[in-house]
C-alpha positions in Angstrom: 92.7 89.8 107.3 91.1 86.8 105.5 91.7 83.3 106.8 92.0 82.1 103.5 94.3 85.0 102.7 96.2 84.6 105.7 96.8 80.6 105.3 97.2 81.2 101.9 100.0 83.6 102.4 101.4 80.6 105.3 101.9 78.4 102.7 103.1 80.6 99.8 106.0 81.7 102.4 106.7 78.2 102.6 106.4 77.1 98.5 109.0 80.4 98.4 111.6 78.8 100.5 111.4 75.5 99.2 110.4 76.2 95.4 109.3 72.1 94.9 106.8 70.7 92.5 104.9 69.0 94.8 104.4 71.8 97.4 103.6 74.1 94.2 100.8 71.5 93.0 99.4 72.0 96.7 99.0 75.8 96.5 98.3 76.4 92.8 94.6 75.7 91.0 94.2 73.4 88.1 92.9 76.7 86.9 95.8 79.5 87.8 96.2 82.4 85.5 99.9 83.9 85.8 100.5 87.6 84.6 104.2 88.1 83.8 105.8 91.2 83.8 107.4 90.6 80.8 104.7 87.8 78.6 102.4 90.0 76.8 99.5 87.4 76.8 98.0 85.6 80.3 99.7 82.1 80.9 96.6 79.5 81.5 96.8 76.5 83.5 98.9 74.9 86.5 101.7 73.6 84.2 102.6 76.9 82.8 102.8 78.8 86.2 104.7 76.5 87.9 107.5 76.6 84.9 107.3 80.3 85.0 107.8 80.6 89.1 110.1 78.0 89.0 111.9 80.4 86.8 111.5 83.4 88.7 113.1 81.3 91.4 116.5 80.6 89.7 116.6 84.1 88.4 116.1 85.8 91.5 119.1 85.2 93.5 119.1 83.9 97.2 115.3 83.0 97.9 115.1 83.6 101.8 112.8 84.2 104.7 110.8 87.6 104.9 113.1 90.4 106.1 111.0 91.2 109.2 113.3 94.6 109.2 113.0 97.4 107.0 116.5 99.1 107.9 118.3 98.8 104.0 121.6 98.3 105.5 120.5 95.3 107.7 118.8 93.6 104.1 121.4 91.2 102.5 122.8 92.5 99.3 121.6 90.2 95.9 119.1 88.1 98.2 115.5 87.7 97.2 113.2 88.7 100.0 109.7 90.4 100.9 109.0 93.5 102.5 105.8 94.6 102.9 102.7 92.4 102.5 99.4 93.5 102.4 96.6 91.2 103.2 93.1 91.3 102.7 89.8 88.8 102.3 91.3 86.6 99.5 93.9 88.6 98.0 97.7 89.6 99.4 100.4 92.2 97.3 104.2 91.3 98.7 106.4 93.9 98.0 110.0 92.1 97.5 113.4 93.0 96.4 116.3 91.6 95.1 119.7 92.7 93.0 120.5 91.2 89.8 124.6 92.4 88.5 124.3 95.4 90.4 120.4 96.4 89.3 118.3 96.4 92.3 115.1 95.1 91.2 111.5 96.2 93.1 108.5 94.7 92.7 104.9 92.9 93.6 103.2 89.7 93.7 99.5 90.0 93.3 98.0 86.9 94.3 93.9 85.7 95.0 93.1 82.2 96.6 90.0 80.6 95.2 87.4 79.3 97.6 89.7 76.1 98.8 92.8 78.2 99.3 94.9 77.8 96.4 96.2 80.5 94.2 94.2 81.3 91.3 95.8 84.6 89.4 99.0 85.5 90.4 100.3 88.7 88.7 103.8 90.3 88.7 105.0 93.7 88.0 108.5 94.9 88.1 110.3 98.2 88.5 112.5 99.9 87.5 113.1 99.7 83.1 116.6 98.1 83.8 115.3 95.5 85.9 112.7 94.5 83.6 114.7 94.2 80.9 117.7 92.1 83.1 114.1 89.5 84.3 113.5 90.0 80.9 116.2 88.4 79.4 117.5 86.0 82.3 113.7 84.2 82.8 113.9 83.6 78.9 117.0 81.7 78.8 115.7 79.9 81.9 112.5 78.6 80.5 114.6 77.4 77.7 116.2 75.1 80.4 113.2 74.5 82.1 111.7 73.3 79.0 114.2 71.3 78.2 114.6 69.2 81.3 111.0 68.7 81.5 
């Protein structure tokens, strides 16, 4: 494991749990590129990755600590949480889950840190169709309010 991985990954754990502005300027580059699972085209810049992830963090119900156990029945139903990260030199892939009405979505984070430890591409994908399609529809109405507040 990379130290700039590994403190990367620190602090991402932390931005997760407290979803702020200011501790998602400290992590993210000027520079990030964010792939959605649902945007066809990249989204450049600092600005537009932290509307999207601030998005993804209302959506996604119950943000919480990594579920250090992988017994299903001992996961909270409808909470947001990682479980399984792998880490390497730069990069780390978090597994998480969460429910949305009744749809359990899976998924991964994809994330590289630059040279100084911020995050620099962060890409998502999403399983299964359903779940795509409830993200889908629940991150657009909540960039709409994002947008507007801004």
């Amino acid at each position: 494991m990379g130290a700039i991985a590994a403190a990367g990954l620190e602090a991402w754990h932390r931005v997760v749990r407290d979803m702020s502005d200011e501790a998602l300027d400290e992590i993210l580059a000027e520079d990030v590129v964010f792939h959605s699972p649902v945007v066809h085209t990249p989204q450049e810049g600092r600005a537009l990755t932290k509307l999207y992830l601030k998005a993804a963090g209302n959506v996604l119900p119950g943000q919480s600590k990594k579920d250090e156990s992988s017994d299903e029945a001992n996961r909270p139903k409808g909470n947001f949480g990682y479980v399984r990260e792998i880490v390497g030199e730069r990069d780390v892939v978090l597994e998480f889950r969460s429910e949305i009405d009744g749809i359990t979505i899976n998924g991964i984070d994809m994330i590289h840190f630059n040279d100084d430890g911020k995050i620099s591409d962060f890409k998502v994908m999403i399983r299964p169709l359903k779940a795509i399609q409830k993200i889908h529809a629940q991150m657009a109405a909540m960039l709409e309010v994002l947008k507007k507040s801004d």
